[in-house]
C-alpha positions in Angstrom: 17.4 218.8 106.5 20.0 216.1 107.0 23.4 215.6 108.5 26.2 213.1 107.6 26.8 210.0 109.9 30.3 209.7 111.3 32.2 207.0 111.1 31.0 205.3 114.2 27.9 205.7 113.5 28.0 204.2 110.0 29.2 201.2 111.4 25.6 200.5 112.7 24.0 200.9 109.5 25.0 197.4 108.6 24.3 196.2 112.0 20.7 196.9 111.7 20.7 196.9 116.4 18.1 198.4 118.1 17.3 199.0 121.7 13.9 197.8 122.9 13.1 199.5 126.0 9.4 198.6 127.3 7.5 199.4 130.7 4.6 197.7 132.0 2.3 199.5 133.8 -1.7 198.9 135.5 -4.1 201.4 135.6 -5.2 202.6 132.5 -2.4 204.8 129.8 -4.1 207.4 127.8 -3.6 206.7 124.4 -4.4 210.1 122.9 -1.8 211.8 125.6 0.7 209.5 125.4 0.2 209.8 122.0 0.9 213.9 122.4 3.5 213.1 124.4 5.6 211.3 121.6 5.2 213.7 119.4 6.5 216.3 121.9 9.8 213.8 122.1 10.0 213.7 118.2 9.6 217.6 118.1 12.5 217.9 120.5 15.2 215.5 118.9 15.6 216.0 115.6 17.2 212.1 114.8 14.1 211.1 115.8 12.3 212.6 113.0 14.6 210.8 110.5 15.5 207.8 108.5 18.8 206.2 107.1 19.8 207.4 103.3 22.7 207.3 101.6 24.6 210.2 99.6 27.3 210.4 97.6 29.3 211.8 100.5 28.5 208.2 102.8 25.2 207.6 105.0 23.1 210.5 106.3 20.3 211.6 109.0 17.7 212.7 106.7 14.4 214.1 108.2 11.0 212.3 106.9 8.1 214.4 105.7 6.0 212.8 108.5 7.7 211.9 111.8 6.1 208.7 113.3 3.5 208.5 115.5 2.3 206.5 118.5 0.9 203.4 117.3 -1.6 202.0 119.6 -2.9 198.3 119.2 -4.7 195.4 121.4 -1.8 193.3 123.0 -2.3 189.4 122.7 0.3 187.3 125.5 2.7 187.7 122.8 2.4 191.2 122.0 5.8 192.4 123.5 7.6 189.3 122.0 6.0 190.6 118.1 7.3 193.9 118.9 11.1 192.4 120.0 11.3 190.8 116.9 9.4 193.6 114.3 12.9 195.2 112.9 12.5 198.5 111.9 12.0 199.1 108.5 14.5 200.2 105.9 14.5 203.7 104.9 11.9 204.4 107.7 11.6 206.0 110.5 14.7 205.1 113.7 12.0 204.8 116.3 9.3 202.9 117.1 6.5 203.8 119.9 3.5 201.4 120.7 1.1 201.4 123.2 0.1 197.2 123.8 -3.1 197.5 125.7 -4.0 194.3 127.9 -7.0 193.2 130.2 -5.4 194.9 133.2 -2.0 195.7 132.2 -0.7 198.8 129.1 2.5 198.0 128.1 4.9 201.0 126.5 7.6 199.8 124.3 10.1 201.9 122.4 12.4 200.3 119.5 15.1 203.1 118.7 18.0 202.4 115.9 21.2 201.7 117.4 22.5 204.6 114.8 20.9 207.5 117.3 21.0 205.8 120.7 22.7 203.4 123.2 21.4 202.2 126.2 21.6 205.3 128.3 20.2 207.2 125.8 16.9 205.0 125.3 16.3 205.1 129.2 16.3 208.8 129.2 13.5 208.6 126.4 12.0 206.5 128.1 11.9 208.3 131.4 11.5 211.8 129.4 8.4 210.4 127.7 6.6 209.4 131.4 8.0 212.6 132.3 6.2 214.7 129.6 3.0 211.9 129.6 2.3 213.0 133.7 2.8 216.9 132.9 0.2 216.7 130.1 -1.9 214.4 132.2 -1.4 217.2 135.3 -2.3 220.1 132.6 -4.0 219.2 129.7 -3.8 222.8 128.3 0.0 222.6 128.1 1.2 224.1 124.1 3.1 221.3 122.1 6.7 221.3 121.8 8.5 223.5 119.3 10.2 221.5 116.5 14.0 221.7 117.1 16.0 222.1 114.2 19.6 221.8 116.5 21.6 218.5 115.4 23.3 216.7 118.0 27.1 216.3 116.9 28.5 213.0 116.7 30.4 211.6 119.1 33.9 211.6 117.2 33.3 215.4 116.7 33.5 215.8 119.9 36.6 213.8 121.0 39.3 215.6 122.3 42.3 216.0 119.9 44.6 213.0 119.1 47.8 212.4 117.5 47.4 210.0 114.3 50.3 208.1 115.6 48.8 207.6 118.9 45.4 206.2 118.0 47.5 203.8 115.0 50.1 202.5 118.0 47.1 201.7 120.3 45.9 199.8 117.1 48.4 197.5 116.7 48.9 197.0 120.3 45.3 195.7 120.3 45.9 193.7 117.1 48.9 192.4 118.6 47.1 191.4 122.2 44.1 189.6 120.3 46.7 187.8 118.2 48.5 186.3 121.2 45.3 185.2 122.7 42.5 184.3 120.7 39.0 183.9 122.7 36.5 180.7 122.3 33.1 181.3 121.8 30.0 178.8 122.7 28.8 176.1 120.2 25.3 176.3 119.2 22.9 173.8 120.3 20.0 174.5 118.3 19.8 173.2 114.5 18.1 175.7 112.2 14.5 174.7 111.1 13.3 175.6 107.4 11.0 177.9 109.0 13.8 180.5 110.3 14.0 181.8 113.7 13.1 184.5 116.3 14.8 186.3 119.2 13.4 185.3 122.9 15.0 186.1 126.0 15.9 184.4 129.0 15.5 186.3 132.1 16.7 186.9 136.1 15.5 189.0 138.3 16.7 189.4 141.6 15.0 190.9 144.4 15.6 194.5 145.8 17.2 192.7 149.2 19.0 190.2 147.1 20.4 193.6 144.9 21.7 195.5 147.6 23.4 192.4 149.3 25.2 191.9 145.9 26.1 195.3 145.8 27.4 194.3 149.8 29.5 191.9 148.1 30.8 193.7 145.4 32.3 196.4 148.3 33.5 194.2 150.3 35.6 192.4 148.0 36.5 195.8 146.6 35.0 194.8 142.8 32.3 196.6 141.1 28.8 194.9 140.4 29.5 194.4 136.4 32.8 192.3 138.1 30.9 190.1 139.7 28.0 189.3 137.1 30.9 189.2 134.4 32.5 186.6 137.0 28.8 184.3 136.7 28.7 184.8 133.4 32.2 183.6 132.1 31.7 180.3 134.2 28.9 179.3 132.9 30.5 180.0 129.7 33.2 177.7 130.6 31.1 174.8 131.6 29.2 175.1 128.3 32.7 174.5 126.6 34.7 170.6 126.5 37.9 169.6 128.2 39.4 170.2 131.2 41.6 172.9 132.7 41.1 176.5 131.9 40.7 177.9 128.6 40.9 181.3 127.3 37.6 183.4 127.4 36.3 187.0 126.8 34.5 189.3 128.6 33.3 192.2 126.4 32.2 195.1 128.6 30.2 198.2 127.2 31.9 201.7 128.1 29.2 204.5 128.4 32.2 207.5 127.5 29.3 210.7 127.9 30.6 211.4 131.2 34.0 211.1 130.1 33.8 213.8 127.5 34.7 217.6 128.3 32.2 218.9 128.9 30.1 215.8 129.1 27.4 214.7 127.0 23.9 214.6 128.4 22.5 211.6 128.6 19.3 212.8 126.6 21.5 213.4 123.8 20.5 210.9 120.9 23.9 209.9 119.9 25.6 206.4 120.1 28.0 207.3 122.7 29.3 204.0 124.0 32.4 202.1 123.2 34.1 198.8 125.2 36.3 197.4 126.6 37.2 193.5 125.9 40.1 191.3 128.3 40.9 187.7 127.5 41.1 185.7 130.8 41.9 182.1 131.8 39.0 180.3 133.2 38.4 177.2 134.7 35.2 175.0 135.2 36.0 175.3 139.1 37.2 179.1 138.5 36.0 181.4 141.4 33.6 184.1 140.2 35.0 187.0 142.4 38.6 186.0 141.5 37.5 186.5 138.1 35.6 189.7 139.0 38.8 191.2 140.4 41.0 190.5 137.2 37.7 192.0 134.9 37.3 194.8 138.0 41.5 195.6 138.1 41.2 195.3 134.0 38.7 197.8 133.7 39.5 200.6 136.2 43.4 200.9 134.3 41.9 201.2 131.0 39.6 203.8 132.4 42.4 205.3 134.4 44.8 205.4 131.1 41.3 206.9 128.9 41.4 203.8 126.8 38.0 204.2 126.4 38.4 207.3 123.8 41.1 205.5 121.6 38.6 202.7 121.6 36.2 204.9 119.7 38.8 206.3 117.2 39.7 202.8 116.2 35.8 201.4 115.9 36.3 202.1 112.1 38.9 199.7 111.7 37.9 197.1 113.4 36.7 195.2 110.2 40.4 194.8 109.6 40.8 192.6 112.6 37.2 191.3 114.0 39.0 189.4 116.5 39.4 192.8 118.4 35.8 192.9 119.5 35.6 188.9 120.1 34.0 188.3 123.7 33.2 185.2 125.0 30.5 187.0 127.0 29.0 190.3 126.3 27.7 192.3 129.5 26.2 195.4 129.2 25.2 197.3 131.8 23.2 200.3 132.5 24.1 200.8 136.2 21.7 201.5 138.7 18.2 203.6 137.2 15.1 205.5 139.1 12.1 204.0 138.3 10.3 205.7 135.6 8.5 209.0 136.5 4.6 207.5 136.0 1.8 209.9 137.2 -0.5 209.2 140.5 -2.7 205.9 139.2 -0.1 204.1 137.5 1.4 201.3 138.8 5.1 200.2 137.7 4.5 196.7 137.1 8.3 196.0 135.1 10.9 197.9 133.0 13.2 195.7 130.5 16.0 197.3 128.0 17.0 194.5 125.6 19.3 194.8 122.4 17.9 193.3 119.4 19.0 192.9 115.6 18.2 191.5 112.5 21.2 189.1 111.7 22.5 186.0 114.4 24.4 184.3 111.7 23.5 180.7 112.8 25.3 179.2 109.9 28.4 180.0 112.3 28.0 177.5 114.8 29.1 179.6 117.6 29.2 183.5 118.7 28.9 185.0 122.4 26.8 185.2 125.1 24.9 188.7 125.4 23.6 189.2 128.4 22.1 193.0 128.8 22.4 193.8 132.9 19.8 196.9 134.5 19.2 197.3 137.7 15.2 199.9 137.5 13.7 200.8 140.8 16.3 198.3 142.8 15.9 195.3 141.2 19.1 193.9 139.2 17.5 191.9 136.0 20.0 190.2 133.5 18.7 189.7 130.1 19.7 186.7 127.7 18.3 187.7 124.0 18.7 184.7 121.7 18.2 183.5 118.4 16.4 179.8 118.4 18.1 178.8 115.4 21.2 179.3 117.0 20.5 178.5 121.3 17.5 176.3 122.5 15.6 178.3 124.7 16.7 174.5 127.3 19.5 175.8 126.6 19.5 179.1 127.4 17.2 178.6 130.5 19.8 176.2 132.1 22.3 179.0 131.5 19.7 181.6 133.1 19.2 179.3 136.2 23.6 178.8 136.3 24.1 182.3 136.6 21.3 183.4 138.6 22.6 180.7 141.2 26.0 182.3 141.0 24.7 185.8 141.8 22.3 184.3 144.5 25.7 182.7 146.1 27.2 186.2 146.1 24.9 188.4 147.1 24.7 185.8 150.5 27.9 186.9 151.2 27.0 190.6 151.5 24.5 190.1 154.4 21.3 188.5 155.7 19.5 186.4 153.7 16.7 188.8 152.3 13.9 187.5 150.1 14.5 184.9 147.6 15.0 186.0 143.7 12.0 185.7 141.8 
């Protein structure tokens, strides 16, 4: 059983991204019913039962003889950071479930090819294996899920009709814009060692009072959240760049376009179904982050409002013919605000991360964005920095953490009280 990959889809083959989604939990996991509880997801979504091949006809989904299977192993402190940086192998399987058991703490991680998911799509595996973890827990009797043999289409068989002529004006238009105003990009500050390099992650978390007075903000000066941490994010870009006066940056925002399908497509649905949308802006080292939230805010809202977002997709395949379409000085992605995962009575949510990962940083070209992967689990707004140390010291990147988390601090004061500090 296989299906061919669309042409959005192929364009992560090359890519080799995946989503790591983990949760770290005390009180003891099961390993034998999580371990039922995978293989209840794998039964249910066919992609995840497959590996990458090619065909004559282009790459296809093509369904292994053996699906994989909970692997459960004894975590070390750097347990989660082996798993971040295991790729997933070539021709193999497109997901990756472990169970990391620690002296006190289990951690569940799940590394799912960017070809079958995006980030909304990995939390609702996530949150659908707790889900089906606490009803086997509840009744241990419960049958195993019946192996689905239903495909999920691809996202660009279910646009909506577009004229050619359309999708190739919107094209040059794009061509044209990124032409007029090319983006800078951050120099590297780390020199590449003979013994390669790894992905770590700088992190933020604020607290849940800290979160909601953000979110105060964000109302109040009629922006959205993403505006705001897009706003932090490009200055400290800016200050990381030479010279004086403003310079020309980009802000590269993810756009999840499920709910703007007809009818929509379920998040649960293991498709990439994401797209973006990328403004170049003028930004000072003295720039104020919620003037730059409004112009990122405004920019956003009319490209939703003229369904910019659906073109995007349609031209994803031609990208390679201009790269400077996709340039962002910054990359925020954000997953909006989540429930906490469903965990059974006697676990403990201790932490939930989502962060992007892939095999290629390219150091040898001295400078590329700043990805920064936003969620907001249970209250609690985190920003993620994933980094390559050949290409970003983690000095580096933790004075860049510490920048923007100050920013968002100074925000969120504006949208009430002081709460509890971040931690």
């Amino acid at each position: 059983m296989q299906r061919l990959l669309c042409p959005v889809e192929t364009l992560y083959v090359g890519q080799r991204s995946r989503a790591v989604i983990s949760c770290a939990v005390s009180g003891g996991v099961d390993p034998q019913v999580l371990t039922a509880a995978f293989a209840d997801l794998t039964a249910k979504h066919p992609p995840l039962r497959c590996r990458i091949a090619r065909e004559d006809t282009g790459f296809v989904l093509q369904e292994l003889d053996t699906p994989p299977r909970l692997v459960v192993r004894e975590s070390a402190d750097d347990g989660y950071a082996d798993e971040l940086n295991a790729p997933l192998p070539v021709g193999g399987p497109l997901v990756r479930a472990t169970l990391l058991r620690g002296a006190g703490t289990d951690t569940v991680v799940l590394v799912i090819d960017h070809a079958i998911t995006d980030g909304h799509s990995a939390i609702a595996l996530h949150h659908a294996l707790w889900d089906r973890y606490a009803q086997l827990l509840a009744a241990p009797g419960t049958p195993p899920e019946s192996w689905r043999t239903d495909w999920p289409a691809p996202l660009t068989e279910q646009l909506p009709p577009c004229p050619e002529e359309e999708v190739a004006r919107y094209f040059d238009r794009r061509v044209a814009a990124a032409r007029a105003r090319p983006v800078e990009l951050v120099p590297y500050d780390a020199a590449g060692g003979a013994e390669g390099g790894r992905i770590e992650v700088a992190r933020l978390r604020l607290s849940v009072e800290r979160t909601a007075q953000l979110r105060c903000t964000a109302a109040a000066f009629g922006v959205s959240v993403q505006g705001l941490i897009a706003g932090a994010l490009l200055v400290a870009a800016r200050r990381r760049l030479p010279g004086e006066g403003p310079r020309t940056l980009g802000c590269l925002s993810p756009v999840d376009v499920r709910s703007r399908m007809a009818p929509p497509v379920p998040r649960d649905q293991m498709i990439a179904a994401v797209t973006s949308n990328v403004q170049a802006l003028d930004v000072a080292p003295d720039s104020e982050p919620v003037e730059l939230a409004r112009t990122v805010t405004g920019g956003l809202r009319r490209a939703l409002e003229a369904g910019e977002p659906l073109l995007e997709v349609r031209i994803m395949p031609r990208v390679a013919e201009f790269p400077p379409l996709m340039a962002g000085t910054v990359i925020a992605t954000n997953m909006g605000a989540v429930a906490a995962p469903p965990l059974p009575e006697g676990l403990e949510l201790l932490d939930v991360r989502l962060v992007p990962a892939r095999e290629q940083y390219f150091p040898q070209a001295g400078r590329s964005p700043l990805m920064a992967c936003v969620t907001t689990f249970d209250g609690r707004l985190a920003v993620e920095f994933p980094y390559w140390t050949e290409c970003f010291s983690a000095p580096f990147m933790a004075v860049l953490r510490d920048d923007v988390q100050s920013t968002l601090l100074d925000l969120a004061a504006l949208g009430g009280p002081t709460g509890s500090a971040a931690s």
